[in-house]
N, C-alpha and C positions, 0 to 999 in steps of 0.2 A: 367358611360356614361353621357354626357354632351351635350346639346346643340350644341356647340361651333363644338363637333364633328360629330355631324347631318348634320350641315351646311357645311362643308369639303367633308363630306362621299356622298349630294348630289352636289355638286359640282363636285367634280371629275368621279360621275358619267353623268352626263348633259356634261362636257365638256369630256369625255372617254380621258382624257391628266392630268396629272400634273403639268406640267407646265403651261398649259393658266388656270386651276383651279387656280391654286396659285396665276395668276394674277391677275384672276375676284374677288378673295379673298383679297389680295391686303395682302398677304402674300408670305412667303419665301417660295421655293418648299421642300426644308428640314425641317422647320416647319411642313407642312401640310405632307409632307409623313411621319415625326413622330407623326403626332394626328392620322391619321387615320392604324397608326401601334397601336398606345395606343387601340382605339376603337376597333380592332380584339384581342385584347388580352384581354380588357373587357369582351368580348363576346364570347372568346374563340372558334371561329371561324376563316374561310377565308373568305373574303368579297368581294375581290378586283381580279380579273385576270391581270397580269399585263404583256405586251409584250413590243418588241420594238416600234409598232407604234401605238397602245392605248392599256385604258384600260377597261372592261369588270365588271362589275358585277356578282360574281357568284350566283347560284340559288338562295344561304341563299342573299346574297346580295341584290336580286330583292325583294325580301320579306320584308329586311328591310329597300332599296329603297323607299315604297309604303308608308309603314306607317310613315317612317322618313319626307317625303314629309307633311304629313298629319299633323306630332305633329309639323312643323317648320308652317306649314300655322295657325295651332291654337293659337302660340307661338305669331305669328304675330298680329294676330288680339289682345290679350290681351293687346299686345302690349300700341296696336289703343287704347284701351278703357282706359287706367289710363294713359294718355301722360298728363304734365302739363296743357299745354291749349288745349283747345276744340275744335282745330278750323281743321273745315274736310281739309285734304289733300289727294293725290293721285291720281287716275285715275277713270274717269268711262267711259266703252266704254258700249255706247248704240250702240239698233239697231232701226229701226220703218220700218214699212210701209210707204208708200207716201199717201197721200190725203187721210188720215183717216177719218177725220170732225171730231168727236168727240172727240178730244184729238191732239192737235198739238205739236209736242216734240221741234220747233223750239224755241216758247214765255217760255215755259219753260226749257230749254235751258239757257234762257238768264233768266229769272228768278233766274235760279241754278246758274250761275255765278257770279249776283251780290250778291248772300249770301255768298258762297264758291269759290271765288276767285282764290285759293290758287291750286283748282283740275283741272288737266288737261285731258279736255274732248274731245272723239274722238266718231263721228257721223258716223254710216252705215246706208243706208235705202235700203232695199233690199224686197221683197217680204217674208212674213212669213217664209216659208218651210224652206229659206235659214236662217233667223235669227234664227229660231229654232237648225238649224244642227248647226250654230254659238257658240248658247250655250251650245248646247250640247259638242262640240270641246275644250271650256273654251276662246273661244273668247273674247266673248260678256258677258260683269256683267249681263246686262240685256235689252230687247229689248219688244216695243210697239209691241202686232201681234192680226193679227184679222181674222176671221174667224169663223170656228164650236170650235176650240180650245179647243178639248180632252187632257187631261193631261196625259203624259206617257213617257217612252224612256229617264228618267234621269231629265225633264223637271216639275216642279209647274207653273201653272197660276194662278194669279190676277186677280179675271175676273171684268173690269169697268165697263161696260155695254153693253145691247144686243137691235140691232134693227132689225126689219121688214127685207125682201130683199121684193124688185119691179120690176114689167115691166117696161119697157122703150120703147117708141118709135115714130117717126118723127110726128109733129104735125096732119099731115095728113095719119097716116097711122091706120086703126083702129083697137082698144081695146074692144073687148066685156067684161064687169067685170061679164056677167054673164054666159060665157063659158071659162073662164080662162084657165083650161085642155086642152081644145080641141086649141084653139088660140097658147098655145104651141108648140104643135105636130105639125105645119104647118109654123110656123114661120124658119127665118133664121138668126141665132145670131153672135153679134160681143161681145167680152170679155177679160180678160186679160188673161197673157198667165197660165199653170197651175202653181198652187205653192203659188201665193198669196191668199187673205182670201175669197175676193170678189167669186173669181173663185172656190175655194175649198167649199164656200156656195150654190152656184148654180148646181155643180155637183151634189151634196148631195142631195139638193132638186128634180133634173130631175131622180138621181137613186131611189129617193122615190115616184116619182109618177111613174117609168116605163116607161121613156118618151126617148128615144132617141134623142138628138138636135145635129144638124147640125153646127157647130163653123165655119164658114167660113173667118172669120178675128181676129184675135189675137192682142192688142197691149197691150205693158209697164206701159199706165201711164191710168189715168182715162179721163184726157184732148181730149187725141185725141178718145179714147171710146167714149164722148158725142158729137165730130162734126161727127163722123161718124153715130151717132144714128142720128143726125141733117140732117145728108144728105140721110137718106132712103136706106143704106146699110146692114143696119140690125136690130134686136131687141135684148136689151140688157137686163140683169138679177144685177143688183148692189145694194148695201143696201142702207137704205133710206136716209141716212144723203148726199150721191149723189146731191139727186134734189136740196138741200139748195146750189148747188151751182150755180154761175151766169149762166155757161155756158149751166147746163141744162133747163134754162129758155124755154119755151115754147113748152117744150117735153110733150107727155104723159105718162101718168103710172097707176099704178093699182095692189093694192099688190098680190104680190106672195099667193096661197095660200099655207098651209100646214105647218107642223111645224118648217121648218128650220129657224134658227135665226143667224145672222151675229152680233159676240161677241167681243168685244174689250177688252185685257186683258194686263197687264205685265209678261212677262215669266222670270223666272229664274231658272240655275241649284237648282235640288232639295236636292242635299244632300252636296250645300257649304256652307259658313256661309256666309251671303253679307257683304263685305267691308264696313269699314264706309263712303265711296264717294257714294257705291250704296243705302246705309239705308236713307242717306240723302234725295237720290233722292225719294225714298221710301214714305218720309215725305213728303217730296214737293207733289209730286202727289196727299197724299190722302188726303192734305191740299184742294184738288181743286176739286178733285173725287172720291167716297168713294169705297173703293176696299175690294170683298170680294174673299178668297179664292174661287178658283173652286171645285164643288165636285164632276166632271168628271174625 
């Protein structure tokens, strides 16, 4: 068994055709339907279902579908590691949240570029939950997400740091710091929609203290979150790196109490190897931010 026939035997399984396999192979279809004639007689098996209008994987076939998959991606990456020169190529598809504060993937971004040149980078910024199913699907190499960020479901995090979450709300509207509980209960909140980190902290925290809140406005981004906290629509729940910004200028606040903590971490699938485009990234980051595993 060879390589050479791993690479054929997933191929014609991905394309269920022989001849567009042989084309993405950039081989003859009489070639390749004698290699993977060689490799069933290796194996002294059937592997292949073959009809007029595709072809099918049998049982043994899926079996050795999975792990063929497996030894061609390790194969690859060895590849990666003893190539003449050094120099990172390929892809890395990030994800991040928007208006993190603590971690901007734009300046490093452009950071990453002018080292590695050579890789071609593709940006999502989507709300955690989504970036998460992302890597979970094999989307995404890796993605910035933030929140309570329990590790699970195929996913390791990075955790970079954890801050505070806080009240919010319109200059004029008052904040008692010494009934904080009770100011809760009675308040009427604007937030993002569920799914990102912000909002998946604040939940966490109202189901910890038993509090029922009333969400009466929803938005996307954190921008319009703070003119509407500005305009006395409601009180918001967001983590502290927020106020550092212009717009929340002359709000008030007052921390949350209780133990919920708003986490900022790197996720990635837990059981690939990273790419040398995402190790790279890997460095870069903790060239800037020291990352420690999660032990959640």
């Amino acid at each position: 068994m060879e390589l050479r026939q791993l690479r054929h035997f997933v191929a014609v399984c991905e394309e269920q055709h022989f001849t567009h396999a042989a084309e993405c192979l950039g081989i003859t279809q009489s070639g390749l339907s004698a290699s993977i004639r060689s490799l069933e007689r290796d194996l002294d098996t059937q592997l292949l279902l073959r009809t007029t209008r595709r072809v099918t994987p049998t049982p043994t076939g899926r079996l050795l579908l999975a792990e063929a998959q497996r030894i061609l991606a390790a194969a690859d990456g060895l590849r990666e590691l003893v190539t003449d020169d050094q120099r990172v190529r390929g892809t890395l598809s990030l994800g991040t949240e928007q208006c993190m504060g603590v971690v901007d993937a734009v300046p490093l971004l452009h950071r990453y570029r002018a080292l590695h040149p050579e890789v071609t980078l593709n940006l999502q910024q989507a709300a955690t939950e989504e970036l998460l199913t992302q890597i979970r699907a094999g989307h995404l190499d890796t993605a910035l997400v933030a929140g309570t960020l329990h590790e699970g479901g195929g996913v390791r995090i990075l955790r970079i740091t954890e801050e505070p979450m806080m009240l919010l709300s319109a200059p004029d509207h008052p904040l008692d710091e010494d009934d904080v509980l009770g100011r809760l209960a009675r308040e009427e909140y604007v937030d993002l929609h569920p799914g990102w980190g912000a909002r998946d902290c604040a939940d966490r925290a109202f189901a910890e203290f038993g509090i029922a809140r009333r969400v009466a406005l929803q938005v996307n981004d954190v921008y319009t979150l703070l003119d509407l906290v500005h305009r006395g629509m409601g009180v918001a729940v967001v983590p502290r790196p927020v106020l550092d910004k212009p717009q929340a200028g002359g709000l008030r606040s007052v921390a949350l109490p209780g133990g919920t903590r708003w986490a900022v971490g790197l996720a990635l699938p837990r059981d690939a190897r990273p790419s040398i485009a995402t190790r790279a990234f890997l460095d870069l980051l903790g060239t800037e931010h020291p990352i420690h595993e999660s032990g959640h």
